[in-house]
N, C-alpha and C positions, 0 to 999 in steps of 0.2 A: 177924244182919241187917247189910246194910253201913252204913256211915256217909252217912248223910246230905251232898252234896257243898256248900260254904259256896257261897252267891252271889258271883260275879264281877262285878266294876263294870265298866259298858260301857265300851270302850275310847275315848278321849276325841279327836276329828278337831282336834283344837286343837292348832298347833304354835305354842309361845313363841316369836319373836322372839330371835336372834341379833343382837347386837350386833357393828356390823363398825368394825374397827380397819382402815381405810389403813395402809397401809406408804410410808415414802417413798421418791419417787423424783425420777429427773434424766432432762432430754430435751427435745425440741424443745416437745412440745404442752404440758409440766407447764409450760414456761416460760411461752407461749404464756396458759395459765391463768392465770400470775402477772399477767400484764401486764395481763389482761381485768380481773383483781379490782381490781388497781391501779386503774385508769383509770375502772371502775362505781363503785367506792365512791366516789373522789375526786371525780367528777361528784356523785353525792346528797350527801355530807356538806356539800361546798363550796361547793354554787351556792345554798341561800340567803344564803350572806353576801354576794354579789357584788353589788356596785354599779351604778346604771344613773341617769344623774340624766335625769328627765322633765320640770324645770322646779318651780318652786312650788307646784302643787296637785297634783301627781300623787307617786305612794311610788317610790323610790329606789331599788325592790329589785329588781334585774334579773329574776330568774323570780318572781310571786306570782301568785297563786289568789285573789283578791280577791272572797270571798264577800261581804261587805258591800256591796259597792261595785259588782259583781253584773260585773270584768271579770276578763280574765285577761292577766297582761304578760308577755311571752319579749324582754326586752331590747327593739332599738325597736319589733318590734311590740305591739299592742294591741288584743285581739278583746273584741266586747261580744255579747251573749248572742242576741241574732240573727243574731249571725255563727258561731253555731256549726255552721254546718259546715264551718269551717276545721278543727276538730277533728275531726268524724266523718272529714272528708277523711286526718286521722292515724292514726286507727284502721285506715282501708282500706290504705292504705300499711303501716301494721304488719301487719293483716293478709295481707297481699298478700306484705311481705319474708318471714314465716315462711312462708309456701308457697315464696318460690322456693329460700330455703336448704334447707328440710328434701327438696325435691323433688330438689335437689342433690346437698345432702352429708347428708344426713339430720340426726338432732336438734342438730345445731351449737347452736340456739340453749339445749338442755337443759343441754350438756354445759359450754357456756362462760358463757354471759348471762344466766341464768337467777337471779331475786334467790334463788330456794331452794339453786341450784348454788354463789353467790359466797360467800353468808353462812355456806351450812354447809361450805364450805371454809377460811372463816376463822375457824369456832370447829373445826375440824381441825387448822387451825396451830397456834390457843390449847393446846389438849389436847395438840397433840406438843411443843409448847415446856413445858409443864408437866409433862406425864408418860412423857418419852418417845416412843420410836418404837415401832410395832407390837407387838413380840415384847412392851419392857416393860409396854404398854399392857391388853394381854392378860392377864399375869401379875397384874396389880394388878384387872382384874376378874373373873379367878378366885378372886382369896383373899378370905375368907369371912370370916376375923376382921378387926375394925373398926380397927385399929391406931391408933398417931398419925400413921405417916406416912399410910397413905389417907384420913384426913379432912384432914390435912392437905390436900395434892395435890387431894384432892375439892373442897375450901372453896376454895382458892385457883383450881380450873377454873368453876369455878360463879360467882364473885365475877366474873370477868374476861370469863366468858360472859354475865351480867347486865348489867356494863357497856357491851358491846356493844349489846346489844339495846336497854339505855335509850338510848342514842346513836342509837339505830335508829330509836324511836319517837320523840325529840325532833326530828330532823332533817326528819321527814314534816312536823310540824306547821308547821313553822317557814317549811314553803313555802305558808302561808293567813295568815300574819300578818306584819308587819314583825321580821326575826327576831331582832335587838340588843334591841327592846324588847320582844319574848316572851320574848326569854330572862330577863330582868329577871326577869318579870313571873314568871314559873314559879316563880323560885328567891328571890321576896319574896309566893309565895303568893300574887299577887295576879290570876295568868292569869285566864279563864271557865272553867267546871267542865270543858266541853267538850274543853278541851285538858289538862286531866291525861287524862280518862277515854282519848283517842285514845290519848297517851300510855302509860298503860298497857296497852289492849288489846295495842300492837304491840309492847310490850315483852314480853309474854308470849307471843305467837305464834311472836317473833323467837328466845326462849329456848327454848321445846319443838320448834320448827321444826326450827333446826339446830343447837341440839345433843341431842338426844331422838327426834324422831323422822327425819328424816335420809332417808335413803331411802325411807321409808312415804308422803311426802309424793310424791314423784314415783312409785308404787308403785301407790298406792291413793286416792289425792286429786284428782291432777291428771288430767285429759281428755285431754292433749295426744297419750302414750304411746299410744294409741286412735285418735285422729285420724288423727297421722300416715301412717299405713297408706294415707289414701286419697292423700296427697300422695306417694309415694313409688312407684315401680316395677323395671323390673328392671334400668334403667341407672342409677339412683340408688346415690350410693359411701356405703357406712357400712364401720363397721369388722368385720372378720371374721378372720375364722384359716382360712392355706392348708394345708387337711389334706392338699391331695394333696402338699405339701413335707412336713408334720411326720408324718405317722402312717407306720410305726407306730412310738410313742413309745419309745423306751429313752435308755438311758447312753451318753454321746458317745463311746465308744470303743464301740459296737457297731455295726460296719459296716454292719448290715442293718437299722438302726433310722432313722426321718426325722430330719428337723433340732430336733424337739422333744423335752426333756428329762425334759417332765413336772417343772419344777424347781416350778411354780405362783407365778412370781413377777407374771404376768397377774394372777390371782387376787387377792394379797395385795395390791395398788395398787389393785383395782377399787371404786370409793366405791359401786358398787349390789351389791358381794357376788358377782357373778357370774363364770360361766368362760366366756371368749368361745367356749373351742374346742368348747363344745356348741352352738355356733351362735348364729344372732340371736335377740335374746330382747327382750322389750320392757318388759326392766329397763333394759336398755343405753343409755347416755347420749352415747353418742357421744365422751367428754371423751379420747380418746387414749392415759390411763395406760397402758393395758397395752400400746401398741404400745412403747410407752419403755419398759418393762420388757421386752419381748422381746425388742428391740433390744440393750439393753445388755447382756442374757443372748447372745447373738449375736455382740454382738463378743468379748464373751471367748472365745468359743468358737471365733472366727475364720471364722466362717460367714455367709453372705449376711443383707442384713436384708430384713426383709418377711413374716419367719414369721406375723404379726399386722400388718396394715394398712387401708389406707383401699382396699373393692374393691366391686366390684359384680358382681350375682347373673350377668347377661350375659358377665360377664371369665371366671366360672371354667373353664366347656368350654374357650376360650380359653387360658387360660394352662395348664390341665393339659396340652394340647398340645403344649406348652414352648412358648408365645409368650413373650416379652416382656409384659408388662403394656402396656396400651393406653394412648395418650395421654388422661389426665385430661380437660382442656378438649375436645377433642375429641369426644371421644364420650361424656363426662357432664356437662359442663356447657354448651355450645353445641349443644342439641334443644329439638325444638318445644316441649316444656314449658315448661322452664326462658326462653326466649324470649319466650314468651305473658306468663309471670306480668311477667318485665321489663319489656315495654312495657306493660303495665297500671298497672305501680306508677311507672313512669316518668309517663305518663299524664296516673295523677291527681299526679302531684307538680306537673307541668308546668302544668297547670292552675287548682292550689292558690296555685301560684305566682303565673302571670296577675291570678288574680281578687286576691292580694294589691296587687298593686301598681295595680289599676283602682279599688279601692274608694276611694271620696270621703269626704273628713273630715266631710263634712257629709250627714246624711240629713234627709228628713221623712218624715210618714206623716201620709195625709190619712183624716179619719172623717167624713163627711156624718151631720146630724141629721136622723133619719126620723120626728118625730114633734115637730112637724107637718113635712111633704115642706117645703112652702115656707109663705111667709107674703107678703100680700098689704098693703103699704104704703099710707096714705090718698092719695098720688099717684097709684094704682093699678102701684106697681112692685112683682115680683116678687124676694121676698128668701129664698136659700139660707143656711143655716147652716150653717159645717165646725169640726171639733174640729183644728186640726194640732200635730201633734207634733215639735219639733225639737229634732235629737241634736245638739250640740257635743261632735266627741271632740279638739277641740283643748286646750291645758292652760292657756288665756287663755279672756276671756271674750268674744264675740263679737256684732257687730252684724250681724242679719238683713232684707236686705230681702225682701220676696213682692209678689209682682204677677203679673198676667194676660198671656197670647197676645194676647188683644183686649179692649181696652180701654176702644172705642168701642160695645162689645156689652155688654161683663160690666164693673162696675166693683166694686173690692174697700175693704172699711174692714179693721179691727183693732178688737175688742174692748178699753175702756179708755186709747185712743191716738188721735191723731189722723193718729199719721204711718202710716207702711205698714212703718217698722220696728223691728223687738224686737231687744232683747238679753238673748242665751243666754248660761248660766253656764257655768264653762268643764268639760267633760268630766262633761255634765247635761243633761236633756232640758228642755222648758219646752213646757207644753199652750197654746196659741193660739188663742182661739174669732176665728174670721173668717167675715165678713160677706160674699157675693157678690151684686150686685143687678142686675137686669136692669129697663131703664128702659120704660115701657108702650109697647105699641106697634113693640116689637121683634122679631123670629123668636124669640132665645130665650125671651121673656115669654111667647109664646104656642104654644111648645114646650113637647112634653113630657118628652123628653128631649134636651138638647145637652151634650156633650162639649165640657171644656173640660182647657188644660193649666197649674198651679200652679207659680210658677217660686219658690226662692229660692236669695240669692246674697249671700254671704258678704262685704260690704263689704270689709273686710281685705286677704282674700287673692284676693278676686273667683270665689275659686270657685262652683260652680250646682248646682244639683239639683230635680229637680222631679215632679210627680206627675200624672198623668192619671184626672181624676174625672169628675162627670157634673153637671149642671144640670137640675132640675127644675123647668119650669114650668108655667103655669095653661094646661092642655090647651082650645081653643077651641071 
């Protein structure tokens, strides 16, 4: 009899994860990325410390998120929470700029601005300044035995990548609070719970983020890679490789080979792992290395550059034809798309703008008492009740007068006062119960609805504002 055959274990559709080592490189766009990191980080670490003085009762901190205090301050502006759509108005315009860039130049903003692209470029630094470059990078996560120097090297990338991240996560918070005295407060334990816990979370997202998981985040996490597709078309420039120049691929002394050497120095620069010359791939981040790496493989070679550049799907019948490559701005960035999103985000900026500078330091907000509608005086005059609410967003405390259109119709008192006016605290509201009466015998007494308009005016500075509500009286 034959032998019985042992079972085989199902073949498993699970591929592990390749860890990819950058190789470094020089070039215009590597620079390009230095300069972005530079200037992104520099903006978030730096700007809660900046100064902005508001006067006496307002906080000093040029940008803060003033949950408490329920406003938000960007230096001399100051938006309060009805005024938020000056903010949705920022999200449209953000949203708006990644349509025109990516409809443009495609993931520009993956490749350069992106907090997952900067941060995990800067624990790429940390790790090339620690363990070398590529080749030895490589070497050291192949060997298996634990030695002194890889823990070594290990502890001190991991110690240095931790300290980033807590930097990461202390600097978020530090824009909700005053940030000299948070920081205090952190490091004599005496913060709210609230702010370690944020604290932490971002500290750990910021550590597995970029340095751990890396790629997977823009891979498998992020939506944008997906998106983009509808923002893009076929005069949109991303990066590509001209295979009607490089294929077919050999050794630069073979005559009959393209300008590509198959040297795979694309590759070994690319931070999503990928080979550009199998085309676009929606790993691709747009970030340039591998044009600097072709390049520079190119000038040794003493060959034209451009084997790997900035082109669109539109150029290539074109340039196989031997054209010259097309004017950039012309034909990819100055069309109807690209145009549309501009003046939309222009738009609303312009707009955002306007209503900035029309908005009045002073509001009110009128609430009629509907129960009872009115009330009927033993003179037989008819008496309305309003709640009003007044905003002083000034950082002094201020004297308000209110009064009527018509005065000879509608006569007004103040609740607890005998004059017609209050004083607001400074950058605080103050509820107002006011009196309107209409005297017997009048059209509005024996109306049942009149319109009337609420004026107040800011003694001070003599500014006005006012509210249009309604009177109700004893129908006849």
């Amino acid at each position: 009899m034959s032998a019985t055959p042992e079972p085989q274990e199902p073949e498993s559709l699970y591929a592990a994860r390749e860890p990819i080592f950058p190789k470094r490189v020089s070039g215009n766009f590597r620079n390009f990325k230095w300069i972005i990191m530079i200037v992104t980080l520099g903006i978030y670490y730096v700007t809660p410390w900046i100064r902005w003085d508001r006067g006496p009762n307002l906080p000093d901190q040029a940008v803060l998120i003033d949950l408490g205090g329920r406003r938000f301050f960007f230096f001399m502006i100051e938006i309060w929470p009805h005024e938020f759509y000056f903010i949705a108005g920022l999200l449209i315009m953000a949203g708006l700029g990644l349509f025109l860039f990516t409809s443009a130049l495609g993931r520009v903003w993956c490749g350069y601005a992106c907090p997952q692209t900067v941060w995990t470029d800067l624990f790429i630094l940390v790790e090339r300044w620690i363990e070398g470059d590529r080749n030895a990078r490589l070497r050291l996560h192949r060997q298996k035995k634990w030695d002194f120097r890889k823990v070594r090297l290990t502890a001190i990338k991991w110690t240095s990548w931790l300290l980033i991240a807590v930097a990461t996560g202390g600097a978020w918070v530090f824009y909700f609070a005053d940030a000299p005295t948070l920081l205090v407060d952190l490091f004599t334990l005496n913060a709210q719970p609230v702010a370690y816990i944020t604290v932490l979370i971002l500290t750990l997202t910021t550590f597995i983020f970029g340095g751990f998981a890396r790629e997977q985040i823009c891979i498998y996490a992020c939506p944008w890679p997906r998106i983009q597709g509808a923002m893009m078309d076929e005069s949109t420039l991303t990066i590509g490789y001209r295979d009607w120049r490089g294929e077919p691929r050999g050794s630069a002394r073979d005559a009959d080979a393209g300008d590509c050497v198959d040297c795979m120095a694309c590759v070994n620069v690319c931070p999503m792992g990928i080979d550009i010359r199998d085309g676009q791939q929606m790993e691709c981040i747009t970030c340039g290395l591998c044009i600097d790496a072709c390049d520079d493989i190119m000038d040794k070679l003493g060959r034209d550059r451009g084997l790997v550049g900035y082109l669109a799907i539109s150029d290539e019948a074109y340039e196989v034809a031997g054209n010259t490559p097309r004017s950039i701005w012309r034909h990819h960035i100055f069309r109807p798309r690209t145009i549309l999103y501009t003046v939309l985000w222009g738009g609303v900026g312009v707009a955002l703008t306007v209503a900035l500078f029309l908005r009045q330091e002073i509001e009110m907000n009128v609430s009629p008492i509907r129960n009872p509608t009115f009330v009927t005086l033993s003179d037989g005059s008819i008496r309305n009740i309003y709640d009003v609410r007044l905003l002083n967003k000034n950082g002094d405390d201020r004297e308000y007068h209110l009064s009527l259109v018509a005065d000879d119709v509608l006569r007004i008192s103040l609740e607890g006062t005998n004059e017609l006016s209050v004083t607001v605290p400074a950058d605080s509201t103050k509820l107002q119960r006011v009196y309107v009466t209409a005297r017997p015998g009048t059209e509005a007494a024996g109306r049942d609805r009149t319109e009337f308009r609420l004026w107040v005016e800011d003694l001070q500075s003599t500014d006005r504002a006012y509210k249009d509500t309604v009177f109700n009286g004893k129908e006849n």
